[in-house]
N, C-alpha and C positions, 0 to 999 in steps of 0.2 A: 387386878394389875392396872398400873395407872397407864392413860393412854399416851404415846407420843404425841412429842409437839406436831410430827411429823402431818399426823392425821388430822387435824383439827379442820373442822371444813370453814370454808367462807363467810357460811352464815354466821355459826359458831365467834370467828373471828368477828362479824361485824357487829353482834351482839356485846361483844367483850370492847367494840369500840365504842359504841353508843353510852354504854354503860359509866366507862371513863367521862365520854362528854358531858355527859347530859348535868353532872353537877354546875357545869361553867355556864348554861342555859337558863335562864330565868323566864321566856317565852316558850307556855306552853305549848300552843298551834305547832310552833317550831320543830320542839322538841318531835313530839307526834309524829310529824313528817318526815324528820329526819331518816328515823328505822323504815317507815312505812315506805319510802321512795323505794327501796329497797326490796322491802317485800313482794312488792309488786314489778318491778321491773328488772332486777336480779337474779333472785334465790329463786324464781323459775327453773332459770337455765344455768346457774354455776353454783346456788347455794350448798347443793351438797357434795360439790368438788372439795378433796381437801387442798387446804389453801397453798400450798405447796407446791401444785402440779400446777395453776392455773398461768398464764402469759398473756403477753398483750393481744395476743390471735382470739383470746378468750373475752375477752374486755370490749375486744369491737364486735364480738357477736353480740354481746349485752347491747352495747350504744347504738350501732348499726340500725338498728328498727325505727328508731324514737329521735335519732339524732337529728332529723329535719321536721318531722311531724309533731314532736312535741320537745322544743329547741331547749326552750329554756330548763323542761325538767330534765334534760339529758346532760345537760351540762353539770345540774345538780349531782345527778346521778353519779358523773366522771367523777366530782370534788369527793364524793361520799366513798365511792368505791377506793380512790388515791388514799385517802386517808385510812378505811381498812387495812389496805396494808404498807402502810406507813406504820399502823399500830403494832401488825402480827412481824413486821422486820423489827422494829426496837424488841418485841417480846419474844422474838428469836425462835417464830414461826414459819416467817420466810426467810431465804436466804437469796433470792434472786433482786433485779433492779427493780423500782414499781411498776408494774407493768402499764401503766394508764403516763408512763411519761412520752410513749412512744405513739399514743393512740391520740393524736392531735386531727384538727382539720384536713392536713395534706392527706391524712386516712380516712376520713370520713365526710369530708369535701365543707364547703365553706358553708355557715349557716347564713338566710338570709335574712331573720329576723332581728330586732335592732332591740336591744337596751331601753325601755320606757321609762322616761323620768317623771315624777310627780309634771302636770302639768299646773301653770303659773298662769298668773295673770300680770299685763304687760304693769308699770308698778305706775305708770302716768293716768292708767283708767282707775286705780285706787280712791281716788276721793271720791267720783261717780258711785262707785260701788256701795263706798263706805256711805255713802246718803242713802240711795237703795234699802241697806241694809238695815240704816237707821231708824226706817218706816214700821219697820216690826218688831213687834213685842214681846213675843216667845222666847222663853229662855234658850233657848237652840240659838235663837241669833243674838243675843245677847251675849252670849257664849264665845262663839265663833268671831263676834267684832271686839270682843276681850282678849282674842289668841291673835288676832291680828296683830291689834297694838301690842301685846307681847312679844310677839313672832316668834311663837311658841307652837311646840308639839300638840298636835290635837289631844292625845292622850292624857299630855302634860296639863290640857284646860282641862277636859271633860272630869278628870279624877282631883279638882283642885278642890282642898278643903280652908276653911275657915285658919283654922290653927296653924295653916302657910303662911300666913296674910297678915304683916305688919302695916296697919296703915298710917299710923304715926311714924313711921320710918321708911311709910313708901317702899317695902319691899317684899317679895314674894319670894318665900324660899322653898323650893321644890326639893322633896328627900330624896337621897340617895335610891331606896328602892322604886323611886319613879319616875325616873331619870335613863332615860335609851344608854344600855352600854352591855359589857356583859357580867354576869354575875360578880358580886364579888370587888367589881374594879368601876364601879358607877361612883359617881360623889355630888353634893349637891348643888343646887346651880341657882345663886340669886339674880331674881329678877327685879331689875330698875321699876317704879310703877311710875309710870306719867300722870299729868294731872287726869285727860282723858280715860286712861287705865282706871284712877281711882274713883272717878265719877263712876266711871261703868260696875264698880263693885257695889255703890254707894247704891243702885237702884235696884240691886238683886239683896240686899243684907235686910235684916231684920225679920227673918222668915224663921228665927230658930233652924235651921236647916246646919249640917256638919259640913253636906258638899255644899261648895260657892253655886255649882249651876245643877241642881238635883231636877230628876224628874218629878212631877207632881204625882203619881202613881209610882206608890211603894211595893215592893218587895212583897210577898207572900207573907214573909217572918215581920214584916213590918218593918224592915230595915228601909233605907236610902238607897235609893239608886240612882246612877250616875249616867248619863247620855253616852247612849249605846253608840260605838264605833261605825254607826252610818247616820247618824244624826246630822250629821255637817255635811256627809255626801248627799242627803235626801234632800235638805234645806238649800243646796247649791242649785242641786235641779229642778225645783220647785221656782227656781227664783230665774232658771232659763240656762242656769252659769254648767250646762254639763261638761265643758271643755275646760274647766279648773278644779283643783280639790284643794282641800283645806290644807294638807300641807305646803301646797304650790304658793302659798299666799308667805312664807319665808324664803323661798326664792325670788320673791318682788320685794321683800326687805333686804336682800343681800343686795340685788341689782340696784333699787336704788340706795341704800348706804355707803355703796361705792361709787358708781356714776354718778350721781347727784349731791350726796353730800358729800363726798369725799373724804368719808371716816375709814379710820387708821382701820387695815387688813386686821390683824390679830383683835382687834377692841368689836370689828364684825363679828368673827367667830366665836368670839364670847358672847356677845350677842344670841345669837344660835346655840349655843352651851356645845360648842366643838374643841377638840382637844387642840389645843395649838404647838406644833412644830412635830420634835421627835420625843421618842423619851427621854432622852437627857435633857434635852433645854425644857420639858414639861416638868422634868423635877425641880428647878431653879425657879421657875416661873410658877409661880405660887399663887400670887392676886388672880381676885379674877374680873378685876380692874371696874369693879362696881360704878364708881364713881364717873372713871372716864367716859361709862357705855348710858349712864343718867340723861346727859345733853342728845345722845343721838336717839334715843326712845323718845324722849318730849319732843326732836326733828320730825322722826316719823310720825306721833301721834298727830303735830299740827299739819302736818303737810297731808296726812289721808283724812283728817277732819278741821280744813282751814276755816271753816265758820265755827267751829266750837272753841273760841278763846277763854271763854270762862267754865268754872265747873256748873253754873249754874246750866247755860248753854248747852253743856255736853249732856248733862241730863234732860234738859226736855228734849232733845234731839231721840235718846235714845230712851225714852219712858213711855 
């Protein structure tokens, strides 16, 4: 006998909702987490409710514990739960309001924890740095003064290969699949090379190597590997800079490409490979204005390395 919708329990539904998402997902950590937040601070206490009977009296039992002591994952947790059954109402499991629309702060009182933004470095101490940083030879920092003058995604460096890399054309074309977005809806994102940029490629090339900045110790199967996701965090703190991360270092190119140079809002954000406006004016708006974002990469490049005028220059600076 097939069972009613009736019956379906919670977990059940959130199963059936994970399942749906996870295709849109291209981050696996993410993905992981998603159900897992869940298993653990959930389906304790309401997973085998059927979803049916459950309300917002029920929702704040789940939050009520975690919602001050552990801020940020409870908030997760709300988004995760809301969407359960946002799934099992379209699939005609529930039939009540969501119940997590009622279960706000005035119910579970004000969090006092704040939103962390990547932290930055102010963009005036930039040249300082970039000499600093010039003093060493390691591919890590090599790497990392390559994402600078990009103002590029860590990830975006660390996984950068050869076959990206036009340098008769001066430009760096990062694929679709490596590119921050979600599945499916990523596109690819040229990057302007400045003369700087191009020197700093000129003194890592010649290695036979597929990645731009590979680790010297290979892979077990002998493959290439690619500078592990703390490489630029370890090298920051090595170097004293524990109050900044390698992302923060494109929030000191957006501050000064605006207060300093005074380049055009939208030609920044392509800059940053950000979507600009809404989706209909992103449908129209097509270029991704290569040409005009060229002058303000060579700005920044001379302005964080003002003694490096020539390519010659910029390589012995950084060899």
């Amino acid at each position: 006998m097939e069972r009613s919708k009736a019956t379906i329990t919670f977990a059940e539904a959130a199963q059936k909702t994970f399942e749906a998402k996870r295709e849109g997902w291209k981050n696996g950590k993410h993905t992981d987490n998603w159900i897992a937040t869940l298993h653990n601070h959930v389906f304790p206490t309401i997973g085998d409710r059927p979803i049916e009977t459950l309300r917002s009296a029920d929702v704040l039992t789940v939050l009520a514990p975690i919602w001050h002591s552990k801020a940020e994952t409870a908030r997760r947790v709300r988004q995760r739960i809301a969407s359960v059954f946002q799934w099992a109402k379209a699939a005609g499991f529930y039939s009540h309001e969501n119940p997590t629309i009622s279960v706000t702060e005035e119910a579970l009182g004000a969090q006092t924890d704040r939103v962390k933004h990547f932290e930055s470095m102010p963009w005036s101490e930039l040249p300082g740095f970039m000499q600093e940083l010039g003093q060493r030879t390691a591919i890590t920092s090599k790497a990392l003064a390559f994402g600078i003058l990009c103002a590029s995604r860590s990830g975006e460096v660390r996984g950068a290969r050869w076959a990206e890399i036009d340098l008769e054309a001066r430009i760096w074309t990062i694929p679709p699949e490596r590119m921050k977005g979600r599945k499916g809806k990523e596109v690819e994102h040229r990057v302007p090379l400045s003369d700087a940029a191009i020197s700093m490629l000129k003194t890592v090339e010649g290695g036979g190597s597929a990645v731009v900045f590979p680790v010297t110790q290979r892979a077990k199967d002998g493959s290439e590997r690619e500078l592990s996701d703390n490489a630029f965090r370890a090298l920051l703190k090595r170097m004293g800079k524990e109050g900044v991360t390698a992302h923060g270092f494109r929030s000191s190119f957006r501050v000064w490409a605006q207060e300093s140079h005074r380049a055009e809002h939208d030609v920044v954000e392509k800059c940053l490979a950000h979507a600009v406006g809404n989706k209909v004016s992103q449908s129209y708006a097509r270029s991704d204005l290569l040409e005009q974002r060229r002058p303000v990469m060579e700005a920044w490049a001379r302005f964080i390395l003002p003694g490096a005028n020539s390519t010659a220059d910029i390589v012995q600076l950084h060899g």
